[in-house]
C-alpha positions as CSV (number, residue, x, y, z in Angstrom):
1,X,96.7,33.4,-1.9
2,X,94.2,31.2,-0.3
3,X,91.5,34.6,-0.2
4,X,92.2,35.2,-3.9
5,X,91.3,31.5,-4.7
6,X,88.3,31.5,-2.7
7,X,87.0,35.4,-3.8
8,X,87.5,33.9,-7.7
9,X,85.4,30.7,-6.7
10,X,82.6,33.2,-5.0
11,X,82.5,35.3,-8.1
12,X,82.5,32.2,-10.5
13,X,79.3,31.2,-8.2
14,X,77.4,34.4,-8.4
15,X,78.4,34.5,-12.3
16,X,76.5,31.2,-12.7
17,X,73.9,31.9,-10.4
18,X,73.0,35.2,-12.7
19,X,73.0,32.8,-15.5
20,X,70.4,30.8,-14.1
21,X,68.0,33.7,-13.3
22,X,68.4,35.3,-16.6
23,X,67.4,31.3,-17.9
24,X,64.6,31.7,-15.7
25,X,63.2,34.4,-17.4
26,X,62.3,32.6,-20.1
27,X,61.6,29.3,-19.0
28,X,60.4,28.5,-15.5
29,X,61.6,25.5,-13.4
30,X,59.5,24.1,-10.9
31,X,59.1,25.5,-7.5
32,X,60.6,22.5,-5.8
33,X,63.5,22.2,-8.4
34,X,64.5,25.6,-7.3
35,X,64.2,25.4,-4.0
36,X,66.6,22.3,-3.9
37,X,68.9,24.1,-6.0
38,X,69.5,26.9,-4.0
39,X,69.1,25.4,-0.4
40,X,72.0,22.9,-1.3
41,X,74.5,25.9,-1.5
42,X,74.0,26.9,1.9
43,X,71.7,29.5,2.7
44,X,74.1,31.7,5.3
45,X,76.6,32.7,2.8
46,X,76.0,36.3,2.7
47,X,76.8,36.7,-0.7
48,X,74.7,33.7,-2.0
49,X,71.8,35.2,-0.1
50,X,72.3,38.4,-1.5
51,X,72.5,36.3,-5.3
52,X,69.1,34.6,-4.7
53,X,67.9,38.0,-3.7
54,X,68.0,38.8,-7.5
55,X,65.5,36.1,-7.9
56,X,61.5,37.4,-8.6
57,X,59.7,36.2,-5.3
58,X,56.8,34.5,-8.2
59,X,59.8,31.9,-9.1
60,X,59.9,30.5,-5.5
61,X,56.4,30.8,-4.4
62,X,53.2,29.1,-6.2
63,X,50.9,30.9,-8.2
64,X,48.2,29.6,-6.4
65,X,45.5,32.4,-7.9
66,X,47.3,31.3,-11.2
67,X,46.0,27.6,-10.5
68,X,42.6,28.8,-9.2
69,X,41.9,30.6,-11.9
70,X,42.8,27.4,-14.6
71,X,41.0,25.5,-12.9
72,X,38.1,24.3,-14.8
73,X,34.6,25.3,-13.2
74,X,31.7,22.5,-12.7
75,X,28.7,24.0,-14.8
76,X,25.6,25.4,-12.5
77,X,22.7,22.9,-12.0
78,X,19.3,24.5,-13.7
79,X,17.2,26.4,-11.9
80,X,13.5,24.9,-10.6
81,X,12.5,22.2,-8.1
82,X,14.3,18.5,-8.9
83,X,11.7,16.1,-9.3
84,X,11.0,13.9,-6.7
85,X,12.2,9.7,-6.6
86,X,8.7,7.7,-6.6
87,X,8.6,4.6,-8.2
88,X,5.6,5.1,-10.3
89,X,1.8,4.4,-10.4
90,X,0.5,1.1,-10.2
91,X,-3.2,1.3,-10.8
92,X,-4.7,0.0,-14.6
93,X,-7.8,2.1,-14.5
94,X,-7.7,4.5,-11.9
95,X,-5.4,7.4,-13.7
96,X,-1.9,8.1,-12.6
97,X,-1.7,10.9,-9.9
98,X,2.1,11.6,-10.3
99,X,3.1,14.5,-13.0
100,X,5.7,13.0,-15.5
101,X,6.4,12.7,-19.1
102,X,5.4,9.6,-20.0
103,X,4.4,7.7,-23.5
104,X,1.5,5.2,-23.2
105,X,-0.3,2.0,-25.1
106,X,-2.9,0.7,-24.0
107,X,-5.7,-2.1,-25.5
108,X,-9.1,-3.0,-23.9
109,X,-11.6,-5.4,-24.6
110,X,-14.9,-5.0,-23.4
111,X,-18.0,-7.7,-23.5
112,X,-21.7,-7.1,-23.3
113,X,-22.3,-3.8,-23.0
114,X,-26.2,-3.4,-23.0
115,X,-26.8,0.4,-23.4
116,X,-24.4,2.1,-25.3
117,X,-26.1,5.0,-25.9
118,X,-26.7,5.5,-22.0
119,X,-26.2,9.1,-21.4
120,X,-24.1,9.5,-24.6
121,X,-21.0,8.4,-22.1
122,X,-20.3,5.5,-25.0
123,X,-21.7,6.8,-27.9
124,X,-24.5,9.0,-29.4
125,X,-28.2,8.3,-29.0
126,X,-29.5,5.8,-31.4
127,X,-30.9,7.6,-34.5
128,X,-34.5,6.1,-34.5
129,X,-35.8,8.3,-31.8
130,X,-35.5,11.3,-32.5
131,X,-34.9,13.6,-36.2
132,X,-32.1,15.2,-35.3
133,X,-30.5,12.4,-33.0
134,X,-26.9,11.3,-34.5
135,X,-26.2,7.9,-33.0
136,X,-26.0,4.8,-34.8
137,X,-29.2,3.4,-37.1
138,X,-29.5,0.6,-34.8
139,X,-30.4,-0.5,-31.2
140,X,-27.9,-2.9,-30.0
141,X,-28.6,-4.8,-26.8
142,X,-25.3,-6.5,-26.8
143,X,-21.9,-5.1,-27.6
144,X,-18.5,-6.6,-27.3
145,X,-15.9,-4.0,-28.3
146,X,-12.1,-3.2,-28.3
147,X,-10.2,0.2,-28.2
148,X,-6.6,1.0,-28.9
149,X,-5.2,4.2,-26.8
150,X,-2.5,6.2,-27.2
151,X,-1.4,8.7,-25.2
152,X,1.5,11.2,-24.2
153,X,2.2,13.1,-21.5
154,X,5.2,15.8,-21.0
155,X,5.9,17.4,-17.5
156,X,6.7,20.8,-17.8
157,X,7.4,21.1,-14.5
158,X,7.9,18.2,-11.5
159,X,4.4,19.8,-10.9
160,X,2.5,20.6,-14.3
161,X,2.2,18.5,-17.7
162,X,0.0,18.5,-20.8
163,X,-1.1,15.3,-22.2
164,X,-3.1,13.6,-25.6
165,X,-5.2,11.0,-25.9
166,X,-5.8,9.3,-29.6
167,X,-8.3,6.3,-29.5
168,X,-9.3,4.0,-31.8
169,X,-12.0,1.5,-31.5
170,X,-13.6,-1.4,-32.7
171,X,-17.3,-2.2,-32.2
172,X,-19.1,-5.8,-32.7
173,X,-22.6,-6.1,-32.4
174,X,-24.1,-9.4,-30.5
175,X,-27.3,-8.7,-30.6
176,X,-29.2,-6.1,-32.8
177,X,-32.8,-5.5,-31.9
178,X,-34.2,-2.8,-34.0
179,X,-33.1,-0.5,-37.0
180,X,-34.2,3.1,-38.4
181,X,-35.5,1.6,-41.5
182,X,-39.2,0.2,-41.4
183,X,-38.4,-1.7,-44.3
184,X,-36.2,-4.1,-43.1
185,X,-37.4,-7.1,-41.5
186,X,-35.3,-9.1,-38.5
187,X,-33.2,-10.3,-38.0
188,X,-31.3,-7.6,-38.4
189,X,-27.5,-7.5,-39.4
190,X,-25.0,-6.9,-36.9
191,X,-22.3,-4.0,-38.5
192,X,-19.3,-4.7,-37.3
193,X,-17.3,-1.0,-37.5
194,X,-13.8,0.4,-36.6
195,X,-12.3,3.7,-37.1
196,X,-10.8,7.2,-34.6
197,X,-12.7,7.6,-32.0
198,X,-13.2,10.9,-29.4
199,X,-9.5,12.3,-29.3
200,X,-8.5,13.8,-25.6
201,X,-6.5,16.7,-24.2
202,X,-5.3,17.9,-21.0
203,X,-3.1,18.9,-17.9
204,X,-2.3,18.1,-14.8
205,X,-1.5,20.1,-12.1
206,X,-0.3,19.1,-8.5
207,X,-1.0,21.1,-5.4
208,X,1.5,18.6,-3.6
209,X,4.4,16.5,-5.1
210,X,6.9,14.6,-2.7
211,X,8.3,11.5,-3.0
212,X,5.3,9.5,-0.6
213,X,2.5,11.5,-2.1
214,X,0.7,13.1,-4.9
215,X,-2.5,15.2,-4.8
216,X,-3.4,16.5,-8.7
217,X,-6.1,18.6,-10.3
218,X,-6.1,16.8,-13.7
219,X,-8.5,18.3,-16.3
220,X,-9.8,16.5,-19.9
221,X,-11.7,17.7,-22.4
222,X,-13.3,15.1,-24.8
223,X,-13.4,16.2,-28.7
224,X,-16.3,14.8,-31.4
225,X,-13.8,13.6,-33.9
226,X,-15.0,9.7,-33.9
227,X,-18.6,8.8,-36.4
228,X,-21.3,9.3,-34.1
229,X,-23.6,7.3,-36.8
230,X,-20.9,4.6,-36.7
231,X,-20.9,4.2,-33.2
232,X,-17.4,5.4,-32.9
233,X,-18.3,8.8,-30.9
234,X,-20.7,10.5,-28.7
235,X,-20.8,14.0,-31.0
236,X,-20.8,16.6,-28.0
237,X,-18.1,17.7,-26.5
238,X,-17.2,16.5,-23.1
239,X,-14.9,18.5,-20.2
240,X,-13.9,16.0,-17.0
241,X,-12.1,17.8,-13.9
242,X,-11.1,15.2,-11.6
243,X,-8.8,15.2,-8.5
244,X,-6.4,12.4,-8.3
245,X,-4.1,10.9,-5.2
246,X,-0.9,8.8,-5.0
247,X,0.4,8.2,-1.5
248,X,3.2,5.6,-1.1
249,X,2.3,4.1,2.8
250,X,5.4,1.5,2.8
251,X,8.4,0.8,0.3
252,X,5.8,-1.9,-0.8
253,X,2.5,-0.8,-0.2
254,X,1.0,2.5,-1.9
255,X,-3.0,3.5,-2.7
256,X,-4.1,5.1,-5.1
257,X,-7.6,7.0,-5.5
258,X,-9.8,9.4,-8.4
259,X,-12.7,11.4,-8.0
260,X,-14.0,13.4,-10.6
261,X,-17.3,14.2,-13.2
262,X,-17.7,14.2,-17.1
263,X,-19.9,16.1,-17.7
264,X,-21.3,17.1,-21.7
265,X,-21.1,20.0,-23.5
266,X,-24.5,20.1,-25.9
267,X,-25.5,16.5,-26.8
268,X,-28.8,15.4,-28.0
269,X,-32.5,15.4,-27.3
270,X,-35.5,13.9,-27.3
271,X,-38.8,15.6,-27.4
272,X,-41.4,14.6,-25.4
273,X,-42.5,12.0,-24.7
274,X,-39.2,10.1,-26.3
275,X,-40.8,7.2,-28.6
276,X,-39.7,6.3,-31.8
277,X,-42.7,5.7,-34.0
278,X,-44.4,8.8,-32.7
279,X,-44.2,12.0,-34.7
280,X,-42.0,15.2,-33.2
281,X,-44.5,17.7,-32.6
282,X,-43.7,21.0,-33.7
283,X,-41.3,22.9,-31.2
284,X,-41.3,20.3,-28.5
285,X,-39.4,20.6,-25.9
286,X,-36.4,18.5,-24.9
287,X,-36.5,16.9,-22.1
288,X,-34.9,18.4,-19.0
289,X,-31.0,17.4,-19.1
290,X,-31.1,16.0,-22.6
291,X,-30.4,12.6,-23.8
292,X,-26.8,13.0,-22.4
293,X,-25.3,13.8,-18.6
294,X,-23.1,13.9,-16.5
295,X,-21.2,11.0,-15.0
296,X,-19.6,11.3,-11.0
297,X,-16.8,8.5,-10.7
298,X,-14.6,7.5,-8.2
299,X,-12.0,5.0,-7.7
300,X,-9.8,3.4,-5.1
301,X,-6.9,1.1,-5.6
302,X,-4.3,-0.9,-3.3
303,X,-1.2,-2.0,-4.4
304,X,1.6,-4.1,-3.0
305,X,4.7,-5.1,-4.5
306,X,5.5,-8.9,-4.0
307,X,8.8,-9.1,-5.4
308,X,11.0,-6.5,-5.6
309,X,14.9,-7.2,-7.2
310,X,17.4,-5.2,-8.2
311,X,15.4,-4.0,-11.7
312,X,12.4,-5.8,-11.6
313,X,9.4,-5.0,-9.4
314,X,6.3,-7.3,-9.6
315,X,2.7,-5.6,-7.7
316,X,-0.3,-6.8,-7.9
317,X,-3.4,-4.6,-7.7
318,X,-6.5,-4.4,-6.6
319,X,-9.1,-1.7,-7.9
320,X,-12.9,-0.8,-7.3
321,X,-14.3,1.7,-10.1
322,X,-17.7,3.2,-9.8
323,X,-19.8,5.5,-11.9
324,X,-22.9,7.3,-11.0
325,X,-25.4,9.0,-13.6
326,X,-27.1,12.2,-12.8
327,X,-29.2,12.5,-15.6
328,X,-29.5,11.9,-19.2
329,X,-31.3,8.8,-21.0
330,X,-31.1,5.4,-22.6
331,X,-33.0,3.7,-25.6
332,X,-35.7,1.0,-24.1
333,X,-37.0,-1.6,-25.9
334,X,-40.4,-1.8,-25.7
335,X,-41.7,-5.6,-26.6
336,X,-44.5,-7.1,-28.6
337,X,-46.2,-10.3,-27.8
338,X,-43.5,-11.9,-29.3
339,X,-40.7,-10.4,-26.9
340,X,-39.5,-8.3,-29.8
341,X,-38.5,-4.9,-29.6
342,X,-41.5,-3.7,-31.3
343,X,-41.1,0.1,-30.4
344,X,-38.1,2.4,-28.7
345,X,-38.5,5.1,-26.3
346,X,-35.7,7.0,-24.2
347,X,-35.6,5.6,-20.8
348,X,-34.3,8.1,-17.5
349,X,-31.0,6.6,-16.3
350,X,-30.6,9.5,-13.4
351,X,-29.1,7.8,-9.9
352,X,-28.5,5.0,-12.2
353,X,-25.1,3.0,-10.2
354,X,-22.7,1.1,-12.0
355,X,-19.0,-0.9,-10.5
356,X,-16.4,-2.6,-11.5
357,X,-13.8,-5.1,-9.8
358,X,-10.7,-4.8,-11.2
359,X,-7.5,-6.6,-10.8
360,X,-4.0,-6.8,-11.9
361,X,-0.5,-7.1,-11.9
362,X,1.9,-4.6,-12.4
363,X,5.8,-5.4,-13.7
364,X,7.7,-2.7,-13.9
365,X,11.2,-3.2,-15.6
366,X,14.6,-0.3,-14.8
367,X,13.2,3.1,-14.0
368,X,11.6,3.5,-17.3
369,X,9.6,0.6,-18.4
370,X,6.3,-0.4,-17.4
371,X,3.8,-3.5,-18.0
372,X,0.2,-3.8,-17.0
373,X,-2.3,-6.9,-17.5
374,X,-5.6,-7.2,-15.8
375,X,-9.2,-8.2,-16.1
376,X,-12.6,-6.1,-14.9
377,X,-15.7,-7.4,-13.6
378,X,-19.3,-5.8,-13.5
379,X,-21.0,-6.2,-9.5
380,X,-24.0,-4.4,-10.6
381,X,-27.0,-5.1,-12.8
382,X,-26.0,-2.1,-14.9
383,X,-22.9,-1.8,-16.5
384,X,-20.7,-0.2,-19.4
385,X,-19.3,-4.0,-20.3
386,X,-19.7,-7.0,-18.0
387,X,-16.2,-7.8,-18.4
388,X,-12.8,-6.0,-19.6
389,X,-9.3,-7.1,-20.3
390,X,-6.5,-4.6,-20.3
391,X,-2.9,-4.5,-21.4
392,X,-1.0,-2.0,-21.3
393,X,2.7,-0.8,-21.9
394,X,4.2,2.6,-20.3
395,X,7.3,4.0,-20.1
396,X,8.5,6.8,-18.5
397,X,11.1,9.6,-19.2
């Protein structure tokens, strides 16, 4: 009697535990609610075994390809070299070694510029010597002026980037000396003009980009698209390779260096001899170089950042600019008895030196935002302005 009971209780057992696969079929339990399920019955039972024997081996175990195969994939990075962490040029004047997109504004003000026709590096020869020449109708001997520049720059690559330059400038006569027209006595006006001047596009290239160093091949060419008989252009074109270099030498201190030539494309002459009042002779010949030439300039320029906090960094900077002529000419005065500027001839500015001082203080706000505010001063006799204030705003993306 007691063996009948128990056989009846196995069957009942087995009967329940088919009930349970055949549940399982069509909805699956968790692993671990399984395994406590049939562990708790005793796992010696010959018969029971034999029951869980009926179970699919993919109910106990995990489907761990199942779960590899859900799981959700992290995208791939792009391809090409990351861009290295610098913090960014400091320099005002000396231009930015490092290869990043970057949008620009910058203002100048310039005082007392004596020559601004010197080698056509300003503007165009003055229009009284020469037929054909296509500078302004007067000789200025002192010119304060202001220019407004915008300009963009987009990295390509951590190591190559195009960039545009769109000036606009003011110019404010001092002191007018002389004009084109005979028939107007002194003193003459001083024209007070503003307008586009010489637009300016590019690349840079870098032969070595790190995080402590740059060393770029950067390349401009200088368009005619500002008034040359305003003042507001030279009217040649103009291509200026230059090789720039950023090295960081501290977390505070970095330098920063140019070298490079402008150097014209055309420009005027002036036949010989080059004197206002007397007559071109037919098929004269221009003078050797032209009125305009090229311009060698170099730059070097210390920085060191004095406070540096958690997004604000505070550098002040330190920069000498030079410019050598190696060729080209200016308009001379030539006086009267009076000290007037009775006549005009074109004067040879080759091996002519000119530098500037420079200093200012660099802010830079975040990663992206940039602030620059200095002041330049003339240490030679010659010069392009005897003094310059700049402002400028950068940021970076």
């Amino acid at each position: 009697m007691r063996r009948i009971i128990l056989l009846l209780l196995f069957r009942l057992l087995v009967a329940a535990q088919e009930n349970d696969v055949s549940i399982a079929e069509t909805q699956e339990p968790p692993t671990g609610a399984l395994k406590t399920r049939f562990f708790s019955m005793g796992s010696n039972n010959s018969s029971f075994q034999r029951a869980m024997g009926t179970l699919p081996q993919s109910r106990l175990v995990p489907d761990v390809q199942k779960q590899q195969k859900n799981k959700p994939t992290q995208p791939s990075k792009p391809g090409g070299e990351p861009k290295p962490s610098i913090p960014g040029s400091m320099v005002g004047y000396i231009d930015n070694a490092i290869v990043e997109s970057q949008f620009r504004i910058r203002a100048d003000a310039a005082f007392h510029n004596d020559a601004p026709d010197r080698s056509e590096f300003f503007y165009a020869q003055y229009a009284g010597l020469s037929q054909n020449a296509p500078g302004p109708n007067s000789v200025v001997s002192n010119l304060n002026f202001q220019e407004f520049h915008l300009q963009v720059e987009w990295a390509l690559t951590k190591r190559f980037s195009i960039l545009t330059e769109v000036p606009v400038r003011w110019i404010q006569p001092q002191s007018t000396v002389a004009n084109v027209n005979p028939n107007l006595p002194p003193p003459f006006p001083n024209v007070h003009v503003a307008g586009l001047s010489d637009v300016t596009a590019g690349f840079k290239l870098a032969a070595v980009a790190s995080s402590n160093q740059y060393l770029t091949f950067q390349f401009k060419a200088y368009l005619p698209s500002g008034d040359a008989s305003e003042g507001l252009g030279t009217s040649h074109y103009s291509v200026e390779p230059a090789l720039l270099y950023f090295r960081r030498l501290s977390d505070r201190v970095t330098l920063e260096t140019e070298m490079g030539d402008s150097h014209p494309i055309g420009g005027s002459f002036c036949p010989q001899p080059c004197v206002a009042d007397l007559p071109s002779p037919p098929a004269a010949p221009p003078v050797s170089g032209g009125f305009a030439g090229d311009v060698f300039f170099y730059g070097v320029g210390p920085s060191y950042i004095l406070y540096q906090g958690e997004h604000i960094r505070i550098a002040p900077v330190i920069e000498l600019v030079g410019w050598r002529l190696l060729g080209g000419l200016q308009t001379i005065c030539i006086p009267d008895m009076g000290n007037r500027c009775y006549d005009q001839e074109g004067g040879n500015v080759d091996g002519t030196n000119i530098v500037n001082l420079k200093m200012g203080v660099r802010t830079s706000i975040w990663k992206h935002n940039s602030f620059y505010l200095g002041f330049g001063q003339a240490v030679t006799h010659s010069v392009w302005y005897e003094h310059i204030v700049r402002a400028e705003y950068r940021y970076s993306f």
